[in-house]
N, C-alpha and C positions, 0 to 999 in steps of 0.2 A: 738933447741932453742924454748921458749913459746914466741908466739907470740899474740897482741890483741892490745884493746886502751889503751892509755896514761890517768892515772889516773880514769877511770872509777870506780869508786867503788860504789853501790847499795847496801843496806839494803833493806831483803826480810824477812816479817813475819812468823813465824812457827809457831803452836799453842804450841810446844811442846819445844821452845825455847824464848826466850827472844829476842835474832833476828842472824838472818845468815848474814855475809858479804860475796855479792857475788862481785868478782873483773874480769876480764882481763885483761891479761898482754902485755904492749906494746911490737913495734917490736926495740923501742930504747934501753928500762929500765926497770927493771920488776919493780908495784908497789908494797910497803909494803904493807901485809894485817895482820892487829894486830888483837891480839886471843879477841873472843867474850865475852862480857861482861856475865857471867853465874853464874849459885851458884856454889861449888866446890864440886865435887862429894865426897861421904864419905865412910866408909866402910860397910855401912847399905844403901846405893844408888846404889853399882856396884858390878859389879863380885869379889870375893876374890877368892883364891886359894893357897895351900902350896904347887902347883905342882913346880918342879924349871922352868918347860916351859911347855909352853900353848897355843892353837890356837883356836880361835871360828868365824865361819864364815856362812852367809847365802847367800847358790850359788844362788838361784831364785835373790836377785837384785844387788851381789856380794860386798855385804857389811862384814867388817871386824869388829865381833862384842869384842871381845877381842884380847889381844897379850901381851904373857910376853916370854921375849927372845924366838921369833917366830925363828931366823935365826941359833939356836948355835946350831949347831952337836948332834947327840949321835948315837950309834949304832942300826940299825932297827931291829937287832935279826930276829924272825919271821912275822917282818912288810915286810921285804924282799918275802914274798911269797905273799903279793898281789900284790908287781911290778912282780912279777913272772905270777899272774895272768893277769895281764893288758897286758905286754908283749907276752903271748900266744893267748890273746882275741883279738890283734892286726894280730897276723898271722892266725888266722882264719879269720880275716876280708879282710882281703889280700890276700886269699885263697893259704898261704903257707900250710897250714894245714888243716883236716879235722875234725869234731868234731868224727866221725867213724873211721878215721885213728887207726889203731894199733901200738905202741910203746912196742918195746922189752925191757924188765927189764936187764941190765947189772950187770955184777957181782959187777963193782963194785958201782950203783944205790943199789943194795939190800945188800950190803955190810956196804956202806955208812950212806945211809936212814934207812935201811930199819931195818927185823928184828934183825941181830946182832948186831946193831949200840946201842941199846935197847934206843933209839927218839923215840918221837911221827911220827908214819911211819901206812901204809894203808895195810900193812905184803904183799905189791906185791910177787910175787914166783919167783924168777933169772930164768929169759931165758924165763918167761911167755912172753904173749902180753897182752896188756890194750888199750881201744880206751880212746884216747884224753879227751871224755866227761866225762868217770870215774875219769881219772887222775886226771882231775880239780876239781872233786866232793873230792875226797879223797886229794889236795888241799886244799882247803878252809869248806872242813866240818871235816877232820880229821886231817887237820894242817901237813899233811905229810909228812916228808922229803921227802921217797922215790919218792911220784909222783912228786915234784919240781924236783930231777936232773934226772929223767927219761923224766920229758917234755922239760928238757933241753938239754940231746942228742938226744932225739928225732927229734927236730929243729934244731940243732946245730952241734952235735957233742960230745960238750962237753959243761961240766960248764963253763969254761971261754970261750967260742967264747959265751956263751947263754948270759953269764955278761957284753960283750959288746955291746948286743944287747939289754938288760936292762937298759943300759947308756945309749942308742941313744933314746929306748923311752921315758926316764926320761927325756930327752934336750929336745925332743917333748913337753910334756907336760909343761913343765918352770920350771920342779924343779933344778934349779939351785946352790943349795949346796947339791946334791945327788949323790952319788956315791956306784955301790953295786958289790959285790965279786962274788955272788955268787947266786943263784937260792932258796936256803933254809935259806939264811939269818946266815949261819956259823957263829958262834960265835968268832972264830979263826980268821977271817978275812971276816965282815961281812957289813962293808962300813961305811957309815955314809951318814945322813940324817936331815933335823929340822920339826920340827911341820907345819912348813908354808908349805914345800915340801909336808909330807905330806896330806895336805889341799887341795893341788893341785889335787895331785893323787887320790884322794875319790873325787872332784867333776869332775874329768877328766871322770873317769868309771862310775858316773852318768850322765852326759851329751852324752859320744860318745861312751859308752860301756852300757847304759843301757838294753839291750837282755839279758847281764849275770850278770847283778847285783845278780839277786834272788840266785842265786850260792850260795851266801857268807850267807846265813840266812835259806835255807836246814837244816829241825832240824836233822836230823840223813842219816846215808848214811853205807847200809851193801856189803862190799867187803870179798872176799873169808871166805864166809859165817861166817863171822865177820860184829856184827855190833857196829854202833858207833853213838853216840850222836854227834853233833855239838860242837868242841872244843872250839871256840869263848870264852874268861870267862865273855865276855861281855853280850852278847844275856840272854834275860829271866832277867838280872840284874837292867836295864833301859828301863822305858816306852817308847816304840819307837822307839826302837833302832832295828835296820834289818842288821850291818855291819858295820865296815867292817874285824880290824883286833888287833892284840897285840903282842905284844913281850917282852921280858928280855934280857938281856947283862947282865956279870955279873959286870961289868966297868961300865956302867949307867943305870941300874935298869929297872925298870916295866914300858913299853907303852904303849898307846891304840890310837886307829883310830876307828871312832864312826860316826855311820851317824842315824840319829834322822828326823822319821819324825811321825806328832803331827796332827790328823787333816788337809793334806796338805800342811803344811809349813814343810818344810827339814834346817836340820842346821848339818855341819862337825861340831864335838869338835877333839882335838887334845891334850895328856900331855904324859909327856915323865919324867922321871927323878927319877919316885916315889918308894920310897925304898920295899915297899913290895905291892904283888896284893891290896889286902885289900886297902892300898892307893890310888892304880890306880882307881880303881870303885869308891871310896870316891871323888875324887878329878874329874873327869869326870862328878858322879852326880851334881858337883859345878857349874862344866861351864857352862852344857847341861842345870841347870833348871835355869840359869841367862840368857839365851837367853828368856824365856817365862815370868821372873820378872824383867826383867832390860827395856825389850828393846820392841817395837811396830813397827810398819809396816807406814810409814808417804808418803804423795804424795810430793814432792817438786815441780813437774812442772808437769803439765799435758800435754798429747800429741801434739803436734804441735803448746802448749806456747811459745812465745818468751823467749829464755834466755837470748839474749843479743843481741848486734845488730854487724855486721863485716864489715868493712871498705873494700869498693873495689874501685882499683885502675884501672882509665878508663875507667868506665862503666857511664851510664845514669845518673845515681844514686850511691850516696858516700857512702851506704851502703848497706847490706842483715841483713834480722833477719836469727837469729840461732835458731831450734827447736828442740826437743826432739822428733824421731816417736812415740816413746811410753812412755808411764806414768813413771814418773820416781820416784819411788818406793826406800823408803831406810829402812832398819832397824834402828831407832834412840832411845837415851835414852829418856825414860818416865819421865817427866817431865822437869824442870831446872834443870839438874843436870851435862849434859856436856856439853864441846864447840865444835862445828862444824863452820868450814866455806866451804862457796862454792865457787869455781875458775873454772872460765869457759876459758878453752884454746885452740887457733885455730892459724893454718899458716897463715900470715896476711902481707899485706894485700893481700884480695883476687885478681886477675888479671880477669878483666874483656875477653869476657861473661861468666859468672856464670850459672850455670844451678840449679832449682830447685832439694832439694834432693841429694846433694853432701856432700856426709861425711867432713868436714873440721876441726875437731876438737872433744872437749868432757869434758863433766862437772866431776866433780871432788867436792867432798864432804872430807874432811880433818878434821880429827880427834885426838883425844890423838895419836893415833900408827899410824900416817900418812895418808896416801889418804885411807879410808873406802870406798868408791866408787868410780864408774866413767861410765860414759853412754856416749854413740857417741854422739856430735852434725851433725844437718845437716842446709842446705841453709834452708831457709823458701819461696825465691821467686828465680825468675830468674831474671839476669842482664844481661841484652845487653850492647856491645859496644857502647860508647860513642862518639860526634864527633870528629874528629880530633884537635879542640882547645882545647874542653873539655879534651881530654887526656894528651894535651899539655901541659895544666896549670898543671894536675896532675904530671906528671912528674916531672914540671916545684917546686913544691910544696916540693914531695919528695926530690928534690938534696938539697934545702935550707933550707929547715925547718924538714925532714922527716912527719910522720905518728902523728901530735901529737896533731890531731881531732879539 
């Protein structure tokens, strides 16, 4: 349950709005907080796209800068080989594996994969060996079957025990409508996925897998004196762009996983749905350059401002300010053009002594497509125990009237 005061509602200036309604929500009743007064965004003020789904997000302050059916399915085709990647970068780091390790080509890896299968494959030899670090190179630079289900018995065994270990780290990471078959993203039976998942997974291996990022933007990589350009049909096509992946299905067409960085600022785009390449790059360059015309970088609260004040129960003092440690930083629309409100929410009331510096809650910025952000709150002071009446009354307060400031 949200918890906070009873009817607190504050208006906070933005330059870049008209005004934010910031609220807390009681431990009774949640209050209503009605959409902010704004101009209404037009089709010459905001992102468009004919993609049928689409994700745009900026992980530095974890704002959701578009969404069009973020949540519906499609198949990941060869989006499947960067949970492939993620999931081996994981057993490296958990030193199940070694990036020197040698992995034997099985008949039927080069069977599958490889070059009979006549896939995009890294032409491994059956019965050769390969270290790990090739595999991945020939992976994510040559799009390869065959190194996906050779790093997948390699670890494993097999394809399916590797796929359930592709699903344990997909629940790791939040992607929550994700589900994958298979190690190369089989078309046959190749899972399913949405744009939002994955969103997660491209800032997931930018945060906690950054060591192998660079992998995935390798412009060429020569295996059995074969070389090859960087498959990506992304790369070289958008300024900026270093990663990360794409696919087809032929049940739901062309997608791409795109990470974009511009001068220091990084932003995922994510579309899925589009009938032919040509579309996919079309429609990617839509979102990727609406992040740079639509939207700016705004401070809402700076470091150890007060956002709101939190009621504690038993202590000295009837309440704590709530801070932000750090600057709290959002991607927002350039000018009057969207609504935003801010909802600051915490477990309440607090139970006296308090200590400075206690996570209790978190600001929350609320948008067209739901919460676009949200940043930890903490205490701003410390509260001592109060005296034995003082408590008493408090108590005495709560059974009769509850929390209702």
């Amino acid at each position: 349950m949200e918890w906070g005061q009873k009817g607190r509602v504050v208006t906070k200036r933005l330059q870049i709005l008209r005004s934010i309604v910031f609220a807390a929500l009681t431990p009774i009743a949640a209050v209503c907080i009605s959409a902010l007064s704004g101009l209404p965004a037009t089709a010459a003020e905001s992102i468009v796209t004919k993609a049928p789904m689409a994700f745009l997000y900026e992980p530095a302050s974890g704002s959701i800068l578009f969404a069009k059916e973020p949540d519906r399915t499609f198949a990941p085709a060869s989006l499947a080989k960067v949970m492939t990647a993620t999931t081996v970068f994981q057993a490296l780091a958990d030193g199940e594996m070694q990036k020197d390790q040698l992995c034997k080509v099985s008949e039927h890896a080069w069977r599958t994969g490889g070059a009979p299968s006549r896939r995009s494959t890294m032409f491994a030899a059956i019965n050769s060996e390969i270290a790990v670090e090739d595999l991945l190179k020939g992976l994510l630079v040559h799009n390869a079957n065959d190194a996906a289900i050779i790093l997948a018995e390699c670890l494993d065994g097999s394809e399916a025990t590797f796929a359930e270990r592709m699903n344990a780290q997909a629940r790791k990471i939040g992607m929550t409508k994700s589900r994958f078959a298979n190690p190369a993203g089989d078309e046959d039976n190749s899972g399913e996925t949405t744009v939002r998942d994955q969103a997660r997974l491209a800032e997931y291996i930018l945060e906690k897998q950054a060591d192998f990022y660079p992998l995935f933007s390798l412009p060429e990589f020569t295996w059995n004196k074969i070389f090859q350009r960087n498959k990506n049909p992304l790369i070289g096509e958008i300024r900026g762009l270093d990663g990360l992946g794409a696919g087809y299905a032929e049940k739901d067409g062309y997608s791409g996983l795109a990470s974009v960085d511009r001068s220091g600022r990084r932003i995922i785009a994510v579309v899925a749905g589009l009938s032919s390449d040509k579309h996919r790059l079309q429609t990617l360059k839509e979102v990727i350059e609406g992040a740079w015309e639509f939207f700016t970088v705004k401070t809402i609260f700076d470091a150890g401002e007060t956002v709101t004040d939190a009621r504690v129960f038993g202590g000295v003092n009837g309440s704590v300010p709530l801070v932000s440690k750090d600057d709290i930083n959002v991607l927002l629309a350039r000018g009057d053009t969207l609504e935003y409100r801010i909802r600051a929410v915490y477990d309440g009331p607090l139970i006296a002594p308090v200590e400075a510096g206690t996570k209790v809650g978190e600001v929350r910025v609320i948008g067209q497509h739901g919460i676009v952000y949200r940043a930890p709150l903490v205490t701003g002071a410390s509260v001592d125990r109060g005296e034995l009446m003082g408590r008493a009354l408090d108590g005495l307060q709560e059974l009769l009237f509850g929390w209702i400031g």
